[in-house]
C-alpha positions in Angstrom: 95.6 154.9 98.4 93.9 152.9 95.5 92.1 149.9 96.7 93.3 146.9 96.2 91.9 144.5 93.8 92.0 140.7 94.1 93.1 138.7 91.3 90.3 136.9 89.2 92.1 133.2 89.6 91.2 133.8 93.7 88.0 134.6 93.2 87.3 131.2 90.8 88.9 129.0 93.4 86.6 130.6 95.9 83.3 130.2 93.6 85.1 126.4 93.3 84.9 126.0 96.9 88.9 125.3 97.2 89.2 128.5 98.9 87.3 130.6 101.3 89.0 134.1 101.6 85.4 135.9 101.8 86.5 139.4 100.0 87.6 140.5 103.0 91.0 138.7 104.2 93.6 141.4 104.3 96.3 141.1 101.8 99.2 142.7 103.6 100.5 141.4 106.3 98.7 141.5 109.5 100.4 144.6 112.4 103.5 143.9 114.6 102.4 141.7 117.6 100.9 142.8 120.5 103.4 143.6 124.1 101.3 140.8 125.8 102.7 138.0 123.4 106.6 136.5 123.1 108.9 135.3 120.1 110.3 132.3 121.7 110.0 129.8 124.3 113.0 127.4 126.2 112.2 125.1 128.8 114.6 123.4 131.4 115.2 121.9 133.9 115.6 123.4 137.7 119.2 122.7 139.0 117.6 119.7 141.4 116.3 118.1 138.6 119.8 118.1 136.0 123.4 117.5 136.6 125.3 121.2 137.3 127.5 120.7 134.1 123.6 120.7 132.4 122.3 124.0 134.5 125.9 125.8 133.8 125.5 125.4 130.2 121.8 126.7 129.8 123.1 129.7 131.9 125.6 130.1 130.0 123.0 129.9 126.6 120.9 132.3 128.1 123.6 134.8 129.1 125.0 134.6 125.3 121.0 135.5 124.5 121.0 138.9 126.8 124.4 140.1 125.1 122.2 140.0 121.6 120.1 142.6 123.2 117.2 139.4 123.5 114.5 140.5 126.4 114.7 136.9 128.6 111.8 136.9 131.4 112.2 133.5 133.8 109.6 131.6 135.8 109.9 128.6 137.5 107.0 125.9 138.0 107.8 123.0 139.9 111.2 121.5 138.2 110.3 123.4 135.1 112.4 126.7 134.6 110.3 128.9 131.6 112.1 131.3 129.2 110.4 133.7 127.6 112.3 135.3 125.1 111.5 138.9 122.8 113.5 140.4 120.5 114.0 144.5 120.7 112.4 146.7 118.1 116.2 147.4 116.5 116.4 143.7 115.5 113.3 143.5 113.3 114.1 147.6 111.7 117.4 145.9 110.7 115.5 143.0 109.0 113.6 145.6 107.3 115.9 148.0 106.4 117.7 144.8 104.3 115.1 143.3 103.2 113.9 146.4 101.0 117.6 147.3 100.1 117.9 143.6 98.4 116.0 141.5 95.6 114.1 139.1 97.7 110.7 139.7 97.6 108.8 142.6 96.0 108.7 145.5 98.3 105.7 147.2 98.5 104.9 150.8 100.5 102.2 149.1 102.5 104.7 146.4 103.7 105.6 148.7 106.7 105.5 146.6 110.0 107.1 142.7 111.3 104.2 141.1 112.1 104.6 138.2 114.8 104.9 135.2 112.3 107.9 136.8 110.9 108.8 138.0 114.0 109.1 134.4 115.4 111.2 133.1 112.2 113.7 135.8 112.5 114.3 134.8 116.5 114.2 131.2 115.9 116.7 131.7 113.6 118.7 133.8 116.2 117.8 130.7 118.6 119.5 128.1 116.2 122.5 130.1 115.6 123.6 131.2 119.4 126.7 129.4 120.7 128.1 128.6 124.3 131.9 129.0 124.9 132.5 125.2 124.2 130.8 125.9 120.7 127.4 124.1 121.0 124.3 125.7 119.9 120.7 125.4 120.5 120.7 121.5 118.7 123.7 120.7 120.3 122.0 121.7 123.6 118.8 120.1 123.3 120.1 116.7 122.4 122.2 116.8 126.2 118.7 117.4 127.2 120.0 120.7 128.4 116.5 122.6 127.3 113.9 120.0 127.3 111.8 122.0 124.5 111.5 124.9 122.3 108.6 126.4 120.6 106.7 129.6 119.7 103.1 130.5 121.1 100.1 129.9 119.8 98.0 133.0 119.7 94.9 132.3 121.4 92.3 135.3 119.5 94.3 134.1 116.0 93.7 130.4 117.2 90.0 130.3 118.1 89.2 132.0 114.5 91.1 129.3 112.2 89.4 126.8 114.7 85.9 128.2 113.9 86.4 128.9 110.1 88.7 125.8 109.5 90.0 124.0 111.9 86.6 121.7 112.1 85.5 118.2 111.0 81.9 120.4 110.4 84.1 122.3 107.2 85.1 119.2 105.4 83.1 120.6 102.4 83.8 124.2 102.8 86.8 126.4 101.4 89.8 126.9 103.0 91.2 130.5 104.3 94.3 129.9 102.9 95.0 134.1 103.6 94.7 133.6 106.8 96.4 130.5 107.5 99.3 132.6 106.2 99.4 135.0 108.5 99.1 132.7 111.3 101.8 129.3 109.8 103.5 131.3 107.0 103.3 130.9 103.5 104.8 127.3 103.4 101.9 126.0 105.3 99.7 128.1 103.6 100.8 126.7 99.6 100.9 123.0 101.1 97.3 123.5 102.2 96.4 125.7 98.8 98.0 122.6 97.0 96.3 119.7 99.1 93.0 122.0 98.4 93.4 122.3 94.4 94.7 118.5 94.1 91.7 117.1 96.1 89.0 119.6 94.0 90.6 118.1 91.0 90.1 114.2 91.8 86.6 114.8 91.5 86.7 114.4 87.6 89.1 111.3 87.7 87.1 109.8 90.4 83.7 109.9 88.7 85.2 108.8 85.6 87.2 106.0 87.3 83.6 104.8 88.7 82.0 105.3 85.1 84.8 102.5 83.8 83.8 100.6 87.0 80.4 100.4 86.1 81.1 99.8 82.5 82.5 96.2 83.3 80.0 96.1 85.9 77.3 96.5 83.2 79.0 93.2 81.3 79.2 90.9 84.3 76.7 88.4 82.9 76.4 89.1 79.5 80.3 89.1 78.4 81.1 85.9 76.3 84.4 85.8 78.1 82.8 85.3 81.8 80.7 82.8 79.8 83.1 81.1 78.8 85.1 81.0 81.8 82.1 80.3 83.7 80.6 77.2 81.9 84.1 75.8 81.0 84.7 71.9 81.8 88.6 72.3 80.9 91.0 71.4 83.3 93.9 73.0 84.3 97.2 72.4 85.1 98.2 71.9 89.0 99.1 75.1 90.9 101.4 73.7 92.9 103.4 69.9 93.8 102.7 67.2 95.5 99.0 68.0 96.7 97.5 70.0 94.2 95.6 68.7 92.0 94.1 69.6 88.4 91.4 72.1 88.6 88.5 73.1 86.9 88.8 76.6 84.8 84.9 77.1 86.1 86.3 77.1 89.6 87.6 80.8 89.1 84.1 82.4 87.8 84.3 85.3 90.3 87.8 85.8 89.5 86.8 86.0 86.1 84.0 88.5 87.1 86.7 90.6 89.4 89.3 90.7 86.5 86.8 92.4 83.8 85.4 94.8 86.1 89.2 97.0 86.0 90.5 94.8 82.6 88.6 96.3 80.0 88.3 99.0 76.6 87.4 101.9 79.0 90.5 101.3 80.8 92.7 102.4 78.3 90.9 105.5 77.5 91.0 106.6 81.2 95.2 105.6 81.6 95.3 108.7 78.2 93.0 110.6 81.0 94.7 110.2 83.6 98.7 111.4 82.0 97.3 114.7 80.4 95.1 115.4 84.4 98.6 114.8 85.3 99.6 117.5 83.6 96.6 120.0 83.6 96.7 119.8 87.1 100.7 120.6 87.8 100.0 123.4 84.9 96.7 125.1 87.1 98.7 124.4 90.0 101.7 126.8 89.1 99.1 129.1 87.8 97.4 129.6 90.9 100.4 129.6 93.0 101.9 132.7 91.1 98.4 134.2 91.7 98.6 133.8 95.6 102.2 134.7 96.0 101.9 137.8 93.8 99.0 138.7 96.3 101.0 138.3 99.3 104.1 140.3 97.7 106.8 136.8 97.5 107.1 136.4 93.9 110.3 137.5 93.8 112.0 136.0 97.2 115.1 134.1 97.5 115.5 131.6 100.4 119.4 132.3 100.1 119.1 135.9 99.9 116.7 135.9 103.1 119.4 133.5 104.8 122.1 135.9 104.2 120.0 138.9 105.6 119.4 136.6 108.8 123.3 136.3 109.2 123.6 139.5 109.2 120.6 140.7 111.5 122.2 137.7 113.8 125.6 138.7 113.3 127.1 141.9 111.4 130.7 140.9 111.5 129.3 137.4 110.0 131.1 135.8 107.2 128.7 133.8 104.7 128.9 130.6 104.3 130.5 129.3 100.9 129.4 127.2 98.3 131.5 124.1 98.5 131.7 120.9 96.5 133.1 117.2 97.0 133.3 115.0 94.6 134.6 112.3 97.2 131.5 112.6 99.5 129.1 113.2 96.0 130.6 109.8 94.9 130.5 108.4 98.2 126.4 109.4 98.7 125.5 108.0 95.6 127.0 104.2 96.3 125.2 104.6 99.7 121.9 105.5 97.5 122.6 102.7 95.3 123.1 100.3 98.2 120.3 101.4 99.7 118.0 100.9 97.0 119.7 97.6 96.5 118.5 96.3 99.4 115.0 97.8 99.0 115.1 95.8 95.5 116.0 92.9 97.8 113.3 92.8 100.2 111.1 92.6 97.1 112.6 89.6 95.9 112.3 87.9 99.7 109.0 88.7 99.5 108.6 87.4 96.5 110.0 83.8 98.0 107.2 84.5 101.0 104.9 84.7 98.7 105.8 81.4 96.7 106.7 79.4 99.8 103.1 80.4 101.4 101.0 79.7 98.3 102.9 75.5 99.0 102.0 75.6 102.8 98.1 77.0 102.4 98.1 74.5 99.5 99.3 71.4 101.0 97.3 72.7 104.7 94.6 71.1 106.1 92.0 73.9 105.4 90.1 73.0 102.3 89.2 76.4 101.4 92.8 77.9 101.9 94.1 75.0 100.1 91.7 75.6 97.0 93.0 79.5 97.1 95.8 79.2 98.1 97.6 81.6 95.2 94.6 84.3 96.2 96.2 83.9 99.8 99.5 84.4 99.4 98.7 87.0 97.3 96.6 89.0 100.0 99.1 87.9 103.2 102.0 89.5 100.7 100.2 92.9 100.2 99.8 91.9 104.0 103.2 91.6 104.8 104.0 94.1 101.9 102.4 96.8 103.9 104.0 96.0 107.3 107.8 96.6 105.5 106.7 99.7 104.2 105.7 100.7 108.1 109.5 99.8 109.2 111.5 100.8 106.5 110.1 104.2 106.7 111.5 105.0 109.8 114.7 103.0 108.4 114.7 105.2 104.9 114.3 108.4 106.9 117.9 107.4 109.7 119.7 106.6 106.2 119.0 109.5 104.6 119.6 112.0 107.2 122.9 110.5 107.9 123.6 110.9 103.7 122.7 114.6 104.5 125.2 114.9 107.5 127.4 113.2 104.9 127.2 115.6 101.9 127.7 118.6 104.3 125.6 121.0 102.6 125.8 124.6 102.9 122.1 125.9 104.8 119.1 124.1 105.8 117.2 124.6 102.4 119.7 122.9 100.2 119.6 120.0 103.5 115.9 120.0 103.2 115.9 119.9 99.2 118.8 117.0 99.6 117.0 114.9 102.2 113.0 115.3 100.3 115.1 113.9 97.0 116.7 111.0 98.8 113.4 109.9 100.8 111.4 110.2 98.2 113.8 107.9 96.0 113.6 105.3 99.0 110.0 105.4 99.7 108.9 104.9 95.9 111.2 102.1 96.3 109.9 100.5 99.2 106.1 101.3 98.1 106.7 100.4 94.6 109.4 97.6 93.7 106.7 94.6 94.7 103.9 96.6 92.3 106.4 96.3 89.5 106.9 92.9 90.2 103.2 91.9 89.9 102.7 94.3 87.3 105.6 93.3 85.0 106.8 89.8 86.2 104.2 87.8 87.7 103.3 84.9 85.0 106.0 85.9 82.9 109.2 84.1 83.7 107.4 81.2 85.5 107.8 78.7 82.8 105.5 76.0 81.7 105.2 72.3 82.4 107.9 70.3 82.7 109.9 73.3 82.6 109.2 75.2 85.7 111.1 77.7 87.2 112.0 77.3 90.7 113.5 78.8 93.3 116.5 76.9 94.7 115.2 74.3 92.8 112.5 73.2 95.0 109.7 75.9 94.6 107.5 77.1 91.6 106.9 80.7 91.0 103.6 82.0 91.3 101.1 81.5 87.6 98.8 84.3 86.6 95.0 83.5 86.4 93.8 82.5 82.7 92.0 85.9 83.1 95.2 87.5 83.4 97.3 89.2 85.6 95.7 93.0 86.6 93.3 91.2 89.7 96.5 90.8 91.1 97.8 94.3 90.9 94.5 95.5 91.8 94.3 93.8 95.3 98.0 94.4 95.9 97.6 97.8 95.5 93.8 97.8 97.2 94.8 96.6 100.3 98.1 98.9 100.5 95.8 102.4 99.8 93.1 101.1 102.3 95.6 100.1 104.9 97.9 103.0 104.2 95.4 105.6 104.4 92.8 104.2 107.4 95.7 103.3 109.9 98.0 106.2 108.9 94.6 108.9 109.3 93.5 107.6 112.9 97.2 107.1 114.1 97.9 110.5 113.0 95.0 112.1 115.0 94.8 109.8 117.8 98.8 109.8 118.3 98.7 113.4 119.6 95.2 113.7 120.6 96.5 110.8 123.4 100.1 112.3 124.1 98.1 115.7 124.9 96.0 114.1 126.8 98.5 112.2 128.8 100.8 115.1 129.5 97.6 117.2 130.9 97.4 113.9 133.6 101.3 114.0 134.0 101.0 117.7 134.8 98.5 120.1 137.3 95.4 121.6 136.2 96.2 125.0 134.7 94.9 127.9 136.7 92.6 130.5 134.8 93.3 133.2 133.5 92.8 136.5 135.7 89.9 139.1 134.9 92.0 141.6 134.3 94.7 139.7 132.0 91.7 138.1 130.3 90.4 141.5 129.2 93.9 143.2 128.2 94.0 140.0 125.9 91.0 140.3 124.1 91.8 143.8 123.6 93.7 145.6 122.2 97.3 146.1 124.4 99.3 149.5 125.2 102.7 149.5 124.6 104.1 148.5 127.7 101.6 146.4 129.1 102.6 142.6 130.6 100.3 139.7 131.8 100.8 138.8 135.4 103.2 135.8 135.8 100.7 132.9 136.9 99.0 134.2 133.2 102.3 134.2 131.5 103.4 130.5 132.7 98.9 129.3 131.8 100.1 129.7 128.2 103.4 128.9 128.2 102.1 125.4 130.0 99.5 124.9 128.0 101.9 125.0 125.2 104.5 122.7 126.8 101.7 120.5 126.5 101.1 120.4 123.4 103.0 117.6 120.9 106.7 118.6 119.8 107.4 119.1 115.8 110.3 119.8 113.9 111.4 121.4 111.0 110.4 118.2 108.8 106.6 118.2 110.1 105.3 119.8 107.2 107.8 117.5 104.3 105.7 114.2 106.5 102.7 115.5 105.0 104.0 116.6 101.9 105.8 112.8 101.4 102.1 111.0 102.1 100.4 113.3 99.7 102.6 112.7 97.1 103.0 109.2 97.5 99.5 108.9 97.5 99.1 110.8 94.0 101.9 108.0 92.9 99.5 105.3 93.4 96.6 108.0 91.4 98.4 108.3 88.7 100.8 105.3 87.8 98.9 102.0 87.8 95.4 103.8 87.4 94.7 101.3 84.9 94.8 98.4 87.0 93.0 100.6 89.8 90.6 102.9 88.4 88.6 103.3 92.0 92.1 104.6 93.3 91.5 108.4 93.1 87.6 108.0 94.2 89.8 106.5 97.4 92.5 109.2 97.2 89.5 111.5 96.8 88.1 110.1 100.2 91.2 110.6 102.2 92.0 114.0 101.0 89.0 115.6 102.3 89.2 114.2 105.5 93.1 115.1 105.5 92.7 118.6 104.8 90.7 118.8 108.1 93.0 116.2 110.0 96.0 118.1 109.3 94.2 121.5 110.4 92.9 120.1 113.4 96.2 118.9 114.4 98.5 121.9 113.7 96.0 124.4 115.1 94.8 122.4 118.4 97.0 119.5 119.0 100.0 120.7 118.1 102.4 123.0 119.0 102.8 126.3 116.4 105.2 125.5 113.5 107.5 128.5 112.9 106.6 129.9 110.4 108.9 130.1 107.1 109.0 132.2 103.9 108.4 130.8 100.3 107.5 131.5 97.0 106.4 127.5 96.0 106.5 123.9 97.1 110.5 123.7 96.4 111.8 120.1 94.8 108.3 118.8 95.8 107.1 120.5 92.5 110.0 118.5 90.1 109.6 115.2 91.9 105.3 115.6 90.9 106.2 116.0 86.6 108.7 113.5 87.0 105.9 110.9 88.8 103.6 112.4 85.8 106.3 111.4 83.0 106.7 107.8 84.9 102.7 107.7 85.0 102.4 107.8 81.4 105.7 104.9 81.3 103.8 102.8 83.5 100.3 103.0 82.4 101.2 102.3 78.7 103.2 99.3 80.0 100.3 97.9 82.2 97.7 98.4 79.5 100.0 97.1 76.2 101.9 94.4 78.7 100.7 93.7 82.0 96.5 93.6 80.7 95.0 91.1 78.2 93.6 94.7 75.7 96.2 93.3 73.0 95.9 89.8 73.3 92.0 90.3 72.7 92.8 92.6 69.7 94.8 90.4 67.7 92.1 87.8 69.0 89.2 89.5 67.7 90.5 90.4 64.4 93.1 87.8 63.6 91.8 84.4 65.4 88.5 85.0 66.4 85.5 84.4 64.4 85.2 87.8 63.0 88.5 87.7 61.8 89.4 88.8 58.5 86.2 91.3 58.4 83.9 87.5 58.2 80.7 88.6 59.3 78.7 85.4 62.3 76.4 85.2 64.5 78.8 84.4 66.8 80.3 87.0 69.4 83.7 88.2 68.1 85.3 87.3 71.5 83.7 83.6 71.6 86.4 81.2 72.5 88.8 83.6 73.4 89.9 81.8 76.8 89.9 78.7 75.0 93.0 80.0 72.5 94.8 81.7 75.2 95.1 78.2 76.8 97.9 75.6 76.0 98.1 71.6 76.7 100.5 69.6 78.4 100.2 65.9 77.7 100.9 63.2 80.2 102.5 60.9 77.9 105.2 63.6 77.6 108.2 62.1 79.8 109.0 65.6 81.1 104.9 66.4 82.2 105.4 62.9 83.9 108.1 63.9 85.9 106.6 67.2 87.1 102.9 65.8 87.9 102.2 62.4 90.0 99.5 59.9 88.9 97.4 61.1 91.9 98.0 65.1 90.8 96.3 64.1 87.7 92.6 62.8 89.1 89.6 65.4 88.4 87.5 66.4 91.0 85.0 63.9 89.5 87.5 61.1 90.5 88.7 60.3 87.0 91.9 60.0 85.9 92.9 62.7 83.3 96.1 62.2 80.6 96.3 65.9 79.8 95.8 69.1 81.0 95.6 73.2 80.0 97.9 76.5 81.2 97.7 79.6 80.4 100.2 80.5 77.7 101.0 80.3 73.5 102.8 76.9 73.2 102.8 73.7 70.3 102.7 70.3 71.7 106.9 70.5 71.4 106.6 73.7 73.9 107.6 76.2 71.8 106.2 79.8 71.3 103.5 79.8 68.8 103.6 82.4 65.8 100.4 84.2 68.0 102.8 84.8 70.5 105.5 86.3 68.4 102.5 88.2 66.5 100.9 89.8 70.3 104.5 90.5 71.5 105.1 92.9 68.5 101.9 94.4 68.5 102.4 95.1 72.4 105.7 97.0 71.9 104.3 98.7 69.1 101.5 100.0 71.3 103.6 100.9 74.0 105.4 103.2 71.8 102.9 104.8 70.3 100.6 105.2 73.4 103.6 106.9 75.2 104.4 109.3 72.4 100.9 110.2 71.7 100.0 110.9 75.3 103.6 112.9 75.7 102.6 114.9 73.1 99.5 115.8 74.1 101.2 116.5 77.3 103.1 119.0 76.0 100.6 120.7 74.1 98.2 121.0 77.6 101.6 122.5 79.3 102.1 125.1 76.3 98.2 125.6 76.2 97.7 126.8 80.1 100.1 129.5 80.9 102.1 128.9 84.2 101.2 132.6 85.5 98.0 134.7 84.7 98.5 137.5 82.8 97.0 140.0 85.6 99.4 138.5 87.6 102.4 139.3 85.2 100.8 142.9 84.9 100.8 143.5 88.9 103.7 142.3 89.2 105.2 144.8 86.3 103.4 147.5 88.0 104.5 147.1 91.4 107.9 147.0 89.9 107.3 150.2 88.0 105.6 152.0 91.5 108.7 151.1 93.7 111.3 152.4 91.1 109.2 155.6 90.9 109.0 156.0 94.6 112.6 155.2 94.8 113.7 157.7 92.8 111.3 160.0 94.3 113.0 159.1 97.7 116.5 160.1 95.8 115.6 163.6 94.6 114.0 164.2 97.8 117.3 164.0 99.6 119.8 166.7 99.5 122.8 166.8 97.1 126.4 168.2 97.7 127.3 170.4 94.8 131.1 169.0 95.1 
């Protein structure tokens, strides 16, 4: 037999450090499970403990179990009843025997044995698709609290390895086994884990850059004529709010000024053009690296439907499949319950935009000087706040509604109800995480008015004003305090949630025996055929993993939905947050590890399922990419103040029209972005009391500044006209040129290797050979 050769993209993303196969990981799968271990595991309760209807029906579940030929052994703890169920031989032959005979995945000689992973999806499936006389199944069952759990065993030798080589806070920095963690959780685990890997090694470039543009505004905190001028301003401005506000002095906001070049300035544009094509380059190496590992492990060419069909019939011979179907009164009806939904997302944006207007009037008008003096910076920060807190509730709201859209649409197998349900969560949650950023980004400051002609809400309250610096500090900390708070409190809930409920349940429950010297040593070795553990053994590890915290068939899409949400807030308002993937960066290695820990030692073992790539997961990351480039090229030509210092610098400015001064270029840009309102102006005297208008000298003032391009009359200046243009002309041509070079990095990186396409034609080209081999073999009637 020739020995088998890994492909070269493995062994660069081990010399990277994403992976850490060693040369010696096994690429088939690993052999059949041992006699010592079981497929499947129900728990009920005793008859004493549950209503007779209750105990009928789980007889009755388990009776339907034995007629499929399904080996049930029973032990009772306390008011605990244990099943522990194993499939015969002839089940998993039949698998086999179909699997070869159809196109799901590339058959290979060396593909010759079930091993246990497999073993446990085919009897969950079995599980899931068993019915009682009145027509309920497993779910049905489990919701009448009829079994009070379901899970498959964790294998302890298996177990103690990933824990050692992964599994560790101590290997935050090394590669991952990815190989082995698909023998032990399958290969979805095993790609969301490759993917996590190869997404986190390639922050590292966007993250140093991101701190390079950091430091470059850094580096011009004291010498930039802008700060300056901010800085050592006497102008006054315009009241922030009625009643009790009073005009301000422009030097007031010096460290704003600071804050706002530090993420506002020329690097940022560069890195936004970065951070599109990364977009792309890393979807593109992505897909390339995936086609190298499932190539290795033989998947390349499965089918989730096909493998669903072989199930039905391994379940069931006399089955009859399940047809494709289509509504277009339930289609029509999902969609006005998306819209709706998103609708009333959109509206929770707008009341906390009201929150955030009415707070800035109460800090303002309180009795706490330094809220009062900052009392825009306040509401600001208790909306992100706030922001963050409706983001916590309507996840668990966004995750009901869609569910119940699923049970709607009525869709044909659990893949096309996961694929349905990751679209319409998704959709919701970059609602709810992004309408408010929008706002700030693209509203705030804009439709606010100017005095005398405010815009108010209900008629009573101003909307919030940018800062004369502009309007990205505001993005910034919204979307600062949202990452931060998002990431810290989701990471220690999600270890210290089931670290606790493990812990807890080990109180509820007795001290688990030990394990026998005699079943210890038949399970470190390697077990005859035939050969059981002793009961009090059997029900240590079936305990053990009672114990352990529940999941679901939508534990692994949780993870999947944070990740991606977190490369949402990486990529699409990068320019107003260049620190965000040195943060993203952060989290990510510690998540790799979190999510290891908890899957191999705090939770029970996810059943393992088939696949070839991410599914929809994939689509939704190229559209966030197109979106990014959208977005950015919005934030930088609209949102930031890079065009309004263009046209400044050569159009206004002292070195415009090519003049040659002494002068910095920028000098008295703040100064031109500023308008005056006049207090002899009937309207201005209207909007601002006699006391509004006294300086913080004491004097009183007849006129003061706001940040915007109006004449004495109000009306929009030429400049503005002349910025406005030049903004959408930016926009456009930012977007197309970063598109394009989109699409030339996609066409440049190929989305499979080339050995990869060669294996893969040669392992075609083997099986047909031994096929027909197989066919002359076998004798022939002469008839």
């Amino acid at each position: 037999m020739p020995i088998h050769r890994r492909q070269p993209s493995i062994e660069l993303l081990e010399l990277m450090g994403v992976v850490k196969e060693n040369g010696n990981e096994q690429t088939s799968l690993p052999p059949v499970h041992t006699p010592l271990s079981y497929d499947y595991v129900l728990v009920g309760k005793t008859i004493e403990k549950q209503e007779r209807e209750a105990f009928k029906k789980q007889r009755e579940y388990i009776e339907e179990l034995k007629k499929k030929k399904l080996k049930v052994t029973k032990i009772i703890d306390d008011d605990l009843i244990f099943y522990g169920i194993q499939a015969p031989k002839e089940i998993f032959e039949r698998y086999r025997y179909l699997l070869k005979v159809s196109d799901a995945c590339n058959w290979s000689s060396d593909q010759n044995v079930v091993p246990l992973s497999t073993r446990i999806r085919i009897v969950h499936y079995i599980l899931n698709h068993t019915f009682i006389y009145s027509g309920e199944g497993l779910r049905d069952l489990m919701k009448m609290k009829v079994f009070e759990a379901k899970f498959c065993l964790h294998e302890k030798k298996k177990q103690r390895e990933l824990k050692e080589n992964w599994a560790r806070w101590t290997a935050c920095l090394q590669g991952q086994p990815i190989t082995a963690v698909r023998n032990y959780f399958g290969e979805k685990v095993a790609l969301y884990f490759l993917w996590l890997g190869w997404y986190t090694y390639l922050l590292i470039p966007p993250a140093l850059i991101g701190v390079i543009v950091f430091l470059y505004g850094l580096a011009f905190f004291n010498s930039s004529p802008l700060i300056k001028e901010v800085c050592e301003a006497d102008t006054l401005m315009c009241p922030l709010c009625d009643k009790r506000c009073k005009v301000w002095q422009l030097s007031d906001t010096c460290t704003y000024a600071k804050v706002s070049l530090l993420f506002d300035n020329d690097g940022t544009v560069l890195f936004a053009m970065f951070m599109a094509v990364w977009a792309t380059l890393f979807l593109e190496f992505w897909k390339r690296h995936r086609a190298t590992y499932v190539c290795e492990w033989k998947v390349s060419d499965w089918c989730e439907e096909e493998e669903e069909l072989i199930l039905e019939i391994v379940n069931d011979v006399n089955c009859d499949p399940k047809e494709y179907k289509h509504s277009y009164l339930r289609s029509t009806l999902v969609l006005v319950c998306v819209t709706a939904m998103i609708l009333v997302i959109i509206g929770l944006t707008h009341a906390l935009v009201v929150f955030r207007v009415i707070a800035a009037v109460l800090l303002a008008e309180g009795s706490w000087e330094f809220l009062s003096n900052h009392s825009n910076s306040g509401a600001m920060m208790l909306g992100a706040v706030l922001h963050f807190l409706i983001i916590t509730v309507m996840t668990r709201v966004n995750r009901i509604v869609a569910m119940k859209l699923c049970e709607i649409e009525k869709t044909r197998s659990f893949a096309a109800t996961e694929k349905s349900f990751t679209v319409k969560m998704f959709t919701f949650q970059f609602f709810t995480y992004f309408s408010s950023l929008f706002y700030v980004a693209f509203f705030l400051g804009r439709i606010n008015g100017h005095p005398g002609g405010y815009v108010r809400i209900s008629g009573k309250w101003r909307l919030e004003e940018c800062h004369p610096s502009g309007c990205l500090t505001d993005l910034f900390i919204q979307m600062a305090i949202i990452m931060v708070l998002k990431q810290t409190i989701s990471n220690v809930l999600e270890f210290t949630g089931p670290w606790f409920c493990r812990w807890f349940k080990s109180r509820r429950t007795q001290k688990l025996q030990r394990k026998c010297a005699h079943c210890y040593l038949k399970d470190e070795s390697e077990a005859k055929q035939g050969a059981e553990l002793c009961d009090n053994c059997k029900l240590r590890d079936w305990v053990s993993n009672y114990r352990l915290n529940d999941v679901d068939s939508f534990s692994l899409f949780h993870e999947f939905l944070e990740m991606v949400i977190q490369f949402s807030f990486t990529t699409i308002f990068v320019a107003a947050f260049p620190l965000a993937p040195l943060l993203a960066l952060i989290n990510n290695v510690i998540e790799i590890r979190l999510d290891a820990i908890k899957m191999v030692a705090l939770e029970r073992r996810l059943v393992p399922k088939k696949t070839n790539d991410i599914g929809v997961w994939i689509d939704v990351l190229e559209a966030i990419g197109v979106l990014a480039v959208i977005a950015n090229g919005l934030v930088i030509g609209v949102s930031s103040d890079f065009i309004p210092r263009l046209v400044y610098r050569y159009r206004y400015g002292p070195c415009a029209n090519g003049t040659v001064t002494d002068i910095d270029c920028m000098a008295g840009y703040i100064n031109n972005t500023l308008s005056t309102a006049r207090m002899d102006d009937q309207n201005i005297g209207n909007e601002f009391s006699t006391s509004q208008m006294v300086s913080p000298g004491g004097y009183n003032v007849s006129y003061c500044r706001y940040k915007d391009y109006r004449d004495n009359d109000y009306t929009l200046t030429p400049q503005f006209w002349l910025i406005l243009a030049i903004r959408f002309a930016f926009v456009i041509l930012f977007e197309h040129f970063v598109v394009i070079l989109k699409f030339v990095a996609a066409w440049f990186v190929p989305s499979a290797p080339m050995q990869v396409k060669n294996d893969k034609l040669f392992d075609k080209l083997n099986r047909l050979k031994e096929e027909l081999s197989s066919f002359e073999a076998r004798p022939h009637s002469n008839t």
